[in-house]
N, C-alpha and C positions, 0 to 999 in steps of 0.2 A: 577215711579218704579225704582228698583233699584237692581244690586248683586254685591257681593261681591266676588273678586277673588284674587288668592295670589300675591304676585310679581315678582313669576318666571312666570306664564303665559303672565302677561302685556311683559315681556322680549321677550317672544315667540310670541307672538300674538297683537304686540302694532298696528298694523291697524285694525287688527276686533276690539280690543277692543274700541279703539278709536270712529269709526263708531259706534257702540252700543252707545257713547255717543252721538254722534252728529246725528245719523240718526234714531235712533230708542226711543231716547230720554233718556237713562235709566242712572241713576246716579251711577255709578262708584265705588265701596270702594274695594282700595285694601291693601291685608294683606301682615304685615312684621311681620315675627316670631308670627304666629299667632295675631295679636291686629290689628285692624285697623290703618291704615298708613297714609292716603292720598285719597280722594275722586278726580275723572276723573268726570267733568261736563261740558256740551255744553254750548256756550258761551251764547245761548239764554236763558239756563236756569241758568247761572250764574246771569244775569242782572236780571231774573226774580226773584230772593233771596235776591239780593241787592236791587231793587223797593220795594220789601215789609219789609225788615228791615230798606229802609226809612219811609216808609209810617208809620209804626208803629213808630218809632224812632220822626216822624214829632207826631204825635197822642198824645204820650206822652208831650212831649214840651209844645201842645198846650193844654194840662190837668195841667202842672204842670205852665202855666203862667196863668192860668184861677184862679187855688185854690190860688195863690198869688195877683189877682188881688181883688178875694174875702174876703181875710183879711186883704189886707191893701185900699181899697177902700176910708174907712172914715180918711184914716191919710193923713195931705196936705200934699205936695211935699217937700214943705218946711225944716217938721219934714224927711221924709224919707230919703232928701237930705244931712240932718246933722249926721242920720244914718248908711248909708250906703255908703263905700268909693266908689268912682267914679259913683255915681249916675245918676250924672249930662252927663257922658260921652253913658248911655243907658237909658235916660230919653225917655220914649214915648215908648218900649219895651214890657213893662210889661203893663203899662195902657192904648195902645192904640190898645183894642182888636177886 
């Protein structure tokens, strides 16, 4: 959950609002000159944002070394090593999935 409040209140009110992050869970947006500013998030649910933009970030990786491993499959090392500069330096990367 989440609200949104200005930047004069955070000024007046920086422990309640604070606790609303950390105790009641609720993520933070506060306004400068009316626009969104700056999100206030608990550091549990910080980490919790980052795990999942690894997890996905890991996801992807491992989609985009699979579709490489699937086209070049039939080319020997040989060929990809004369291709590709520093091949040799992340040999076993791509094809050892």
């Amino acid at each position: 959950m989440s609200i949104t409040i200005p930047l004069t209140e955070l000024k007046q009110r920086t422990g309640s609002v604070l606790s609303k992050a950390v105790v009641d869970r609720q993520d933070i947006f506060i306004e400068r000159y009316g626009q969104e500013y700056v999100v206030i998030l608990s550091r549990e649910r910080y980490q919790e944002l980052l795990d999942v933009a690894q997890l996905r970030l890991h996801k992807q990786f491992k989609e985009a070394q699979e579709a490489v491993y699937a086209v070049t499959k039939d080319i020997p090392e040989e060929e990809i090593a004369a291709l590709v500069p520093g091949y040799s330096n992340v040999h076993g990367l791509v094809r050892d999935l």
